[in-house]
N, C-alpha and C positions, 0 to 999 in steps of 0.2 A: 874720526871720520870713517864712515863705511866706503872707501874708496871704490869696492865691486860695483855698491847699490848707483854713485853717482855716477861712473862710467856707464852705466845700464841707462838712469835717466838719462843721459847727456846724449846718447845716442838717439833717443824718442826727442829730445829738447833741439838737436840740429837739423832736424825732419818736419820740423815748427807744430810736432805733436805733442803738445804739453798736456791736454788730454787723457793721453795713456798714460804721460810720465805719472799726473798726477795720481792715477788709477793704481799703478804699480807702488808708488809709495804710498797710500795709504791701505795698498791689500799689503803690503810688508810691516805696517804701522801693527793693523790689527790680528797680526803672527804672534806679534811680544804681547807676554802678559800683562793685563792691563797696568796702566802708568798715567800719572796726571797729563802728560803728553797727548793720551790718545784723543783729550777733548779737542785735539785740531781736525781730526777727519771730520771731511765734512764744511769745516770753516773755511772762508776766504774773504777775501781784501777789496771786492769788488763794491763797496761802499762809498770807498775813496775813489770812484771815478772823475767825477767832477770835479774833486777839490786837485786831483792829480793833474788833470788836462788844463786847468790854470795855470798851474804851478809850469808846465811843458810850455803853456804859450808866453809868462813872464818870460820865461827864459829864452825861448825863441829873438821875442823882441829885443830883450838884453842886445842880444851877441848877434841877431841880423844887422843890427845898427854897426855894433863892431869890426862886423865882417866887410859890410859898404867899404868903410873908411879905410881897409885894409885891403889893397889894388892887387895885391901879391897870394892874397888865401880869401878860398871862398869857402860858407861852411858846407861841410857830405857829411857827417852824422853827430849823433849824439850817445852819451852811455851816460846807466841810470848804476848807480851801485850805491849800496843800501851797506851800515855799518856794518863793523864784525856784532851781531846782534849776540850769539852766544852768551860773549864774554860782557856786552855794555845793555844788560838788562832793564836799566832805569829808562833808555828813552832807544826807540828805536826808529831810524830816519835814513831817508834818501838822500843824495845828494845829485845833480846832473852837469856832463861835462860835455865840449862842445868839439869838434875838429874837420881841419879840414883837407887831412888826406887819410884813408881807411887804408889799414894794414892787413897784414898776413894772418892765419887763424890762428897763431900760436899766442896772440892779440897782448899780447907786449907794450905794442902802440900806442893800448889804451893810456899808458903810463904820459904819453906822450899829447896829451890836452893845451887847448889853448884858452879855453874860457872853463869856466865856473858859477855854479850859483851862491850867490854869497850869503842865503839863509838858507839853510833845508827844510826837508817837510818832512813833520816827523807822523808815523804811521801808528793809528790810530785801529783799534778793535782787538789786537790781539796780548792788550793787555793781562791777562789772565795766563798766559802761557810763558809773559817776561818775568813771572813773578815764580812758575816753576820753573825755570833757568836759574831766576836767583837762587830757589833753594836748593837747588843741584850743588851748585858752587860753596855756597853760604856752609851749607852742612855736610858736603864732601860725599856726596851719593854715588859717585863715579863707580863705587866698586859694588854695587846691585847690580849686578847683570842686565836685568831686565830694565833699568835707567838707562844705563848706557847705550844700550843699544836702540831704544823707543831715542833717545838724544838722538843719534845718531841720523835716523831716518828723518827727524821732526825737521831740524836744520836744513834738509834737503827741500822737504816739504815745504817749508816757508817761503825758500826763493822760489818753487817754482808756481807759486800762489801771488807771489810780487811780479812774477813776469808773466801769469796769466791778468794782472789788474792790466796790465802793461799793454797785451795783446788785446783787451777786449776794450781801453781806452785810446787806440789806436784806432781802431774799428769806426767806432761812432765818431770818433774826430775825422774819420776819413768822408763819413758819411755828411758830416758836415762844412769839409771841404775845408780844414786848417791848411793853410799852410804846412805848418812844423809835420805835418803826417805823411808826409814825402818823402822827406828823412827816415833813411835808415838809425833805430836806437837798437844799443845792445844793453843787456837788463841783466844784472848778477848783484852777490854781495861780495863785501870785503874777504881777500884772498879764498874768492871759488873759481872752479873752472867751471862751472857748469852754465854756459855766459848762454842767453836767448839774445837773436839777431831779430827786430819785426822789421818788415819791408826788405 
């Protein structure tokens, strides 16, 4: 993990400018000598708007129902976290959790959910890129310099691609007056810091 590059993003990412972030990691992308990695510049997840903002209002209605019957907690937000994709190349997917008191930034908290969606949505287009991960792994590339580090930046790169699908499906959902877009979500994958807050 390039730990400098994601403190760098993460500080454009708490500013709710993912814009730059993603600007800065892909001018760092296209630093390293070219890698099967690089065909991510450029690409993004904003395909799955629709099928995402379903997927947000199933789950809405789940746990508002929940929430009713529950006199004692009301729901305040949601978090979206996305597998450890690196390591599970075969299927890469979201999952969404519901709660109803928000913590402190050191976000710990999240650990501390009350609902679940009990199928995920698995994410769709960037198949091509889970297939060089596999061969990263598969055939031990880690010690090519120039893999490792194009790794390195990509993995940044993708979450902040899942939390721009995120920020600009929040958008038109708001435009269209959902409910659930009230709600504050925070949008990261498995064990990153690099968490987006929208709303």
């Amino acid at each position: 993990m390039n730990f400098d590059l994601e403190d760098k993003l993460n500080e454009y990412v708490k500013r709710n400018d993912l814009d730059s972030a993603i600007k800065i990691a892909e001018s760092e992308l296209s630093k390293i000598p070219e890698t099967e990695f690089h065909q991510l510049i450029g690409m993004n997840l904003l395909h799955l708007e629709s099928e995402l903002s379903e997927f947000i209002s199933k789950f809405y209605s789940s746990v508002k129902l929940k929430y009713t019957f529950s006199f004692s907690k009301k729901l305040k937000a949601f978090y979206c976290e996305m597998n450890g994709f690196t390591i599970n190349y075969d299927r890469w997917f979201i999952d969404l959790f519901s709660f109803s008191e928000i913590g402190n930034e050191d976000y710990e908290w999240l650990a501390d959910f009350e609902h679940h969606t009990n199928k995920d949505l698995t994410i769709i287009g960037f198949e091509n890129l889970q297939k060089v991960y596999e061969d990263v792994y598969r055939n031990q590339k880690f010690d090519i310099p120039e893999i490792e580090q194009a790794y390195e930046v990509s993995e940044l790169l993708i979450i902040l691609r899942l939390q721009e699908l995120f920020r600009e499906t929040y958008k038109k959902a708001k435009e269209s007056e959902k409910k659930w877009s009230n709600y504050p979500m925070f949008v990261t994958a498995h064990d990153y810091e690099m968490i987006y807050k929208i709303n």
